[in-house]
PAZAPA-4460 file (N, C-alpha, C; in steps of 0.05 Angstrom, whole numbers, plus 32768, in hexadecimal, padded with zeros to 4 digits):
% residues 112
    n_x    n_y    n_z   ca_x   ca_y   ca_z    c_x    c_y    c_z   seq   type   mol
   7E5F   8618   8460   7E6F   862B   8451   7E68   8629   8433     1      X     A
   7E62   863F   8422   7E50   8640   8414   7E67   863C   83F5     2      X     A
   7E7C   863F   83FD   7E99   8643   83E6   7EA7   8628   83EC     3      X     A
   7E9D   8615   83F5   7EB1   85FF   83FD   7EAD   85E7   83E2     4      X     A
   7EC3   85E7   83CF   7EBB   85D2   83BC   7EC2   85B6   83C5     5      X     A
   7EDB   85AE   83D0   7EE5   858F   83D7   7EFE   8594   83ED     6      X     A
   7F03   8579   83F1   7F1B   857C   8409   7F34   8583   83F3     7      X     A
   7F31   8577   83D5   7F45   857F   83BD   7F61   856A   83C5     8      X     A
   7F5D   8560   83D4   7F6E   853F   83D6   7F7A   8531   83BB     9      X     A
   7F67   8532   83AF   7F5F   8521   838F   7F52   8537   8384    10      X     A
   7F5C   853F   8360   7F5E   854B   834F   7F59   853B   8330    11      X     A
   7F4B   854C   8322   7F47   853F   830A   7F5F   8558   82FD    12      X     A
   7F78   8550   82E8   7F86   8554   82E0   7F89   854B   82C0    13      X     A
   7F9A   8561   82AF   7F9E   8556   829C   7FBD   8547   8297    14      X     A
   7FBE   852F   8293   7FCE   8521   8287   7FE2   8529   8287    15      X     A
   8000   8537   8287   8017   8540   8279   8020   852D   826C    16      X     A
   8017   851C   826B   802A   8501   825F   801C   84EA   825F    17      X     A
   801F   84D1   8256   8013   84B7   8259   801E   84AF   8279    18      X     A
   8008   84A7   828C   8009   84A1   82A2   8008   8485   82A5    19      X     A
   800B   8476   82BF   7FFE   8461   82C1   7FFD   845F   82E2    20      X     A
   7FE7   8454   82EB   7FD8   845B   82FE   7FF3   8454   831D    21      X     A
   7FF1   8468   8329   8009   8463   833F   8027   8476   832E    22      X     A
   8027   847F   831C   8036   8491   8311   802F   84B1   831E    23      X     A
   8047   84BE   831F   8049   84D7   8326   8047   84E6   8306    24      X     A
   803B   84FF   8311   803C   8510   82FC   803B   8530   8309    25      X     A
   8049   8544   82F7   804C   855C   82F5   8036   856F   82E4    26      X     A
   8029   857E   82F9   801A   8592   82E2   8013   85B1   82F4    27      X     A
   8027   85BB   82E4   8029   85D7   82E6   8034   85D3   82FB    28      X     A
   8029   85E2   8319   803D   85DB   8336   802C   85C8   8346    29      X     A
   8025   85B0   833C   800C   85A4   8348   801B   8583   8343    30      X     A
   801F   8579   8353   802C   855D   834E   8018   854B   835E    31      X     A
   800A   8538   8351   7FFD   852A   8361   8004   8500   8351    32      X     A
   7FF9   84F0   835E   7FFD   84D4   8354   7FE6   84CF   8342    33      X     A
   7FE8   84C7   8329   7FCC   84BA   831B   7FBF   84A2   8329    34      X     A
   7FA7   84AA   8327   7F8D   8486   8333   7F8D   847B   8319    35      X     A
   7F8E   848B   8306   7F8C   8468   82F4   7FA4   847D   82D7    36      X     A
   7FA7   8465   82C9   7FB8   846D   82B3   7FA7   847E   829E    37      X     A
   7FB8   848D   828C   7FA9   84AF   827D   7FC4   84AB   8263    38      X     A
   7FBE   84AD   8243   7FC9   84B7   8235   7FCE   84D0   823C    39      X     A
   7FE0   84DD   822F   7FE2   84F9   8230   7FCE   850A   822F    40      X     A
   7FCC   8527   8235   7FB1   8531   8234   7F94   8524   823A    41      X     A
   7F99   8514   8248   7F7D   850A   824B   7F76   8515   8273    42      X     A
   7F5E   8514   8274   7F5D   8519   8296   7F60   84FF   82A1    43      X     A
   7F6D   8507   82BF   7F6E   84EB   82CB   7F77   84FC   82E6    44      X     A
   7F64   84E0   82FA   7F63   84EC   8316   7F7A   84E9   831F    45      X     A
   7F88   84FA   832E   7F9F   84FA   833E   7FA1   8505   8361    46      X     A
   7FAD   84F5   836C   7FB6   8501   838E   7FBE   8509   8398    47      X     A
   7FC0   8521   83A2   7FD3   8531   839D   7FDE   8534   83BC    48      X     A
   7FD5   852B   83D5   7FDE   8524   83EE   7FE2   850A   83F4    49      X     A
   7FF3   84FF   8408   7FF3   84E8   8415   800E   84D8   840F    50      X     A
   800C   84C3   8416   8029   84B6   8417   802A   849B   83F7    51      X     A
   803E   849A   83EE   8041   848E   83D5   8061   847F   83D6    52      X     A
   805C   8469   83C8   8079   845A   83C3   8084   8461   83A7    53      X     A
   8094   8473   83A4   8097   8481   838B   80BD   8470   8383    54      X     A
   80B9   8474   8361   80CC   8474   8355   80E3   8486   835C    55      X     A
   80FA   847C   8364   8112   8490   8368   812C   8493   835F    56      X     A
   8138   84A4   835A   814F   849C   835E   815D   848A   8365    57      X     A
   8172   8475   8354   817B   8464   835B   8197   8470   836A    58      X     A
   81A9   8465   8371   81B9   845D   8385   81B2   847E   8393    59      X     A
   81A8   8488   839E   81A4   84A6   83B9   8199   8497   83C1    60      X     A
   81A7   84AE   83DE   8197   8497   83F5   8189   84B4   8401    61      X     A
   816C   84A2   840E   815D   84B5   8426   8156   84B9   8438    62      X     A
   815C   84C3   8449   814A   84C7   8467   8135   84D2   8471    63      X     A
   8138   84CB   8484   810B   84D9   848D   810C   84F4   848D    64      X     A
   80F8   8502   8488   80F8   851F   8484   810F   8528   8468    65      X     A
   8123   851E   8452   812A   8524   843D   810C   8537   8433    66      X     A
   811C   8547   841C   810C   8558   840F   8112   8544   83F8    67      X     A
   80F5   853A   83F3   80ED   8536   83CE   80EB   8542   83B9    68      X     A
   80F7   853B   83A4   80EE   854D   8383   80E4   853B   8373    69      X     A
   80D7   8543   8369   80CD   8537   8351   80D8   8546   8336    70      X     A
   80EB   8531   8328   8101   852A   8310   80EB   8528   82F9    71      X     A
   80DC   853F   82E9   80CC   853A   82DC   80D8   852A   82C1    72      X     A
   80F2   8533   82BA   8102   8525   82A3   80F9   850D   82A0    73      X     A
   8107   84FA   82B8   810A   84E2   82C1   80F0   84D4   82CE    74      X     A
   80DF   84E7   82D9   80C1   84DD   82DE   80CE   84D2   82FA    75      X     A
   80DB   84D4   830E   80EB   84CA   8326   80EA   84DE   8337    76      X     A
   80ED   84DD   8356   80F1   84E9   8368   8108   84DF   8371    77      X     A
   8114   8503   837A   812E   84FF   8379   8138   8517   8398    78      X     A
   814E   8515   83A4   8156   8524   83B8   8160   853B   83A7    79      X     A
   8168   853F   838D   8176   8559   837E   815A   8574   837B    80      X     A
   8168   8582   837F   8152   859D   8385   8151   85A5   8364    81      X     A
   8169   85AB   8355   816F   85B9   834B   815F   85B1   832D    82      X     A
   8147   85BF   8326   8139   85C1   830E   8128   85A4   8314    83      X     A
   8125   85A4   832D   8108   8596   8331   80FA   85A0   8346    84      X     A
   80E3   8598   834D   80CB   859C   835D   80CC   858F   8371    85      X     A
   80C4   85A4   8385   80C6   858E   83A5   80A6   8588   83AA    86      X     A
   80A2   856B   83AD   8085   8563   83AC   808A   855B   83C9    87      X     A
   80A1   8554   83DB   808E   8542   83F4   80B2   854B   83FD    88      X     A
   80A5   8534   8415   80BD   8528   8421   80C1   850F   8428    89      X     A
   80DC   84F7   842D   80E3   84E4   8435   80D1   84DD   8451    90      X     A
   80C4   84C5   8457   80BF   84BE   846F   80BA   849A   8475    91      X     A
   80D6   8493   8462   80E0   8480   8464   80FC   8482   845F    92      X     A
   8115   846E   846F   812E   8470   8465   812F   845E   8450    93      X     A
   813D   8465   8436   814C   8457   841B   8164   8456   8421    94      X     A
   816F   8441   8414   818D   843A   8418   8198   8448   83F8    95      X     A
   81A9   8449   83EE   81B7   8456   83D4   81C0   843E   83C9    96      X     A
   81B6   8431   83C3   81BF   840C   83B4   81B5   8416   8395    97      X     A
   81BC   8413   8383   81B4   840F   836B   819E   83FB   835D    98      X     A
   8195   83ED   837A   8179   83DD   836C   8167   83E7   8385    99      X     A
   816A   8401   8393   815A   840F   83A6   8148   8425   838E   100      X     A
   8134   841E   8380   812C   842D   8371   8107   8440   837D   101      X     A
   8106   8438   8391   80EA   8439   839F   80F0   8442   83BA   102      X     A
   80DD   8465   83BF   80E4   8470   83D9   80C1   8473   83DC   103      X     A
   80C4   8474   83F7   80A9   8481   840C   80A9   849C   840C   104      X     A
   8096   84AA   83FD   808F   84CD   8404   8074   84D8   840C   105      X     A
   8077   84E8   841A   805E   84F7   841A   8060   850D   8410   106      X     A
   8047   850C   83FC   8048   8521   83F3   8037   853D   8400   107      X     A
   803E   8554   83FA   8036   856F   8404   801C   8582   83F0   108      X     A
   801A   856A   83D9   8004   8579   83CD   800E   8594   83B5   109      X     A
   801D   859D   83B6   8024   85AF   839E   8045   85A8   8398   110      X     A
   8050   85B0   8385   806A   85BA   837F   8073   85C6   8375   111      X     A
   8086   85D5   8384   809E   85F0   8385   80B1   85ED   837B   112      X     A
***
């Protein structure tokens, strides 16, 4: 196939922010994880499928199949829809404890 550029798994992206490597980031409707840490504006490869142990919301709790957002404010994924981006879903259970700050997602590759 003569138009086929990559599987597009992994993306070279610009920065929205100072990253550090295993950090989520937002750009435009494209949410993927940084491979290594990026000042602002700088490029840096990001992943934009697969499964990740992300920063969350503290005390919500999740279950398997939950819909994920990504809380660009807060740089967190969060179960609240409202004025965030759905990047994945839950496919681990979280308990809602206040030192539960780390969930299992997979991500879907864009966000809506």
């Amino acid at each position: 196939m003569k138009n086929y550029v990559q599987p597009g798994n992994t993306i070279t992206l610009t920065a929205p922010y100072a990253v550090i490597s295993g950090e989520g980031m937002l750009v435009g409707s494209l949410f993927g994880i940084a491979i290594t840490s990026a000042a602002m504006g700088e490029p840096v490869e990001a992943v934009l499928v697969g499964i990740f142990d992300l920063k969350k919301t503290p005390s919500q709790a999740w279950s398997v199949g939950d819909k994920l957002y990504w809380d660009n404010a807060a740089r967190e994924v969060t179960e609240t829809a409202t004025g965030n981006s759905l990047i994945g879903a839950a496919i681990a259970t979280v308990g809602n404890g206040a030192g539960e700050t780390v969930g299992r997602v997979r991500l879907n590759g864009t966000a809506v």
